[in-house]
C-alpha positions in Angstrom: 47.0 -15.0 -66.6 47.3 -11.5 -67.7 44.5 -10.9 -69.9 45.0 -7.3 -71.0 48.6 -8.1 -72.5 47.2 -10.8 -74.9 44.3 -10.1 -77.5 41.5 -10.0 -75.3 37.8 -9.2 -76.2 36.9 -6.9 -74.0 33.1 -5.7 -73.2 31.2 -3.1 -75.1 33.1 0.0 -73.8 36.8 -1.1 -73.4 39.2 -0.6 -75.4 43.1 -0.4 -75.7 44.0 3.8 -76.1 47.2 2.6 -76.4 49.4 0.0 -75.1 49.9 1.1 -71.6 46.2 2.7 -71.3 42.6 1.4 -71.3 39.6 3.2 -72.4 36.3 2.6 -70.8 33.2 4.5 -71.9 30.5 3.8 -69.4 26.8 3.3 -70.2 23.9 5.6 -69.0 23.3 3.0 -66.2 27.3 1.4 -65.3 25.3 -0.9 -62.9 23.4 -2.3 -65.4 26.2 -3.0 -68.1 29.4 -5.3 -67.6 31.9 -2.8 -67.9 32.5 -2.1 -64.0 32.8 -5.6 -63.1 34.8 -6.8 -66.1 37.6 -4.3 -66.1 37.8 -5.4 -62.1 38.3 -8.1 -63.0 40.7 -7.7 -65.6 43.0 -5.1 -63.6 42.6 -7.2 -60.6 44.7 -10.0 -62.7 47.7 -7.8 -62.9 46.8 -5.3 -65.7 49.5 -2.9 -66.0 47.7 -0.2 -67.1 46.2 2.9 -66.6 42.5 3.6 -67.1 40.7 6.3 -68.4 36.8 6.2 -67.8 34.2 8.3 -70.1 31.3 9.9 -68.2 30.3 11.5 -70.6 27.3 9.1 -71.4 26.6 8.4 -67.8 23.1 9.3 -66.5 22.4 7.9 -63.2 25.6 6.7 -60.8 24.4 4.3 -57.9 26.6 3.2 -54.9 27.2 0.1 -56.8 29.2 2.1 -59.1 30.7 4.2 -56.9 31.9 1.1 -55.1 33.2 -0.6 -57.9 35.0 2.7 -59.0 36.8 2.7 -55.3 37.7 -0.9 -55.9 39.1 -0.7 -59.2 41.4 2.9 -57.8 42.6 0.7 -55.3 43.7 -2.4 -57.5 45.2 0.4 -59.7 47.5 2.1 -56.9 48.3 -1.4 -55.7 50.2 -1.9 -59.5 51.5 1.8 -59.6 48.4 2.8 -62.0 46.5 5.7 -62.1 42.6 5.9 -62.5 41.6 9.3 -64.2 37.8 10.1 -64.7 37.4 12.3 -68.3 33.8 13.7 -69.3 32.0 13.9 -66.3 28.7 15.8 -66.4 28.0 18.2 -63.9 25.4 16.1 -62.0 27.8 13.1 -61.9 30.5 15.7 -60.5 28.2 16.7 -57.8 27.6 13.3 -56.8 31.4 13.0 -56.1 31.6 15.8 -54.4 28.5 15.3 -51.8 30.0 12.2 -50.8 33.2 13.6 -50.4 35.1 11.8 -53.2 36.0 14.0 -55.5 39.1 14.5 -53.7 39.8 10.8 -54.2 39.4 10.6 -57.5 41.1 12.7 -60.6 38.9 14.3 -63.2 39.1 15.7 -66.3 37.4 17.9 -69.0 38.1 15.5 -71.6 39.4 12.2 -73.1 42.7 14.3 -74.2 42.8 16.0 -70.6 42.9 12.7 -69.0 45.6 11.0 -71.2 47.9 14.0 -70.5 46.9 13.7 -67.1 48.0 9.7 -67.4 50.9 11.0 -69.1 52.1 13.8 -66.3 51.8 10.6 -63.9 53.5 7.9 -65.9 56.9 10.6 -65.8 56.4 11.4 -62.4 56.6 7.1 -62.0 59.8 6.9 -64.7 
């Protein structure tokens, strides 16, 4: 079952942008709230879409998160779907970058950044 392409109630956080792009707005803590795990597990079903993930409220990024964030790129490239990071503050950038991820991983200033950014890719994939 493909549960983003039926009415789905998603966790606090997700939402449908639009019909080929999910909107997830993480909490302070993503390792203490569903969202990571649940939108897994929904893309890991066969979602075919791309995601866009707010930062902007984030606060403290474990490797949890980190993990699940590599997880969820891959399950996304495995469909032809882009993951694009929007709102980022500059502590949660820097976390990226010491690691040595922010190459992996697209970013953008803002929530209309990143859907032109999804946008610039879908073309590229049409």
């Amino acid at each position: 079952m493909v549960l983003c392409c039926v009415e789905w109630r998603y966790a606090v956080g997700i939402e449908n942008y639009s019909e080929d792009v999910l909107l997830v707005a993480l909490p302070r803590e993503p390792h203490l709230g569903p969202e990571l795990d649940e939108l897994t597990e929904i893309v890991s079903e066969g979602c075919n879409r791309d995601v866009i993930v707010d930062f902007s409220d984030v606060a403290l990024l474990t490797s949890e998160s980190i993990c699940s964030l590599m997880i969820l790129d891959k399950y996304l490239s495995s469909f032809g779907r882009q993951l694009v990071f929007c709102s980022a503050p500059a502590e949660i950038k820097h976390v990226f970058g010491r690691t040595g991820l922010a190459a992996v991983f697209t970013f953008a200033d803002d929530e209309h950044a990143a859907v032109a950014a999804v946008r610039r890719s879908s073309c590229v994939r049409e």
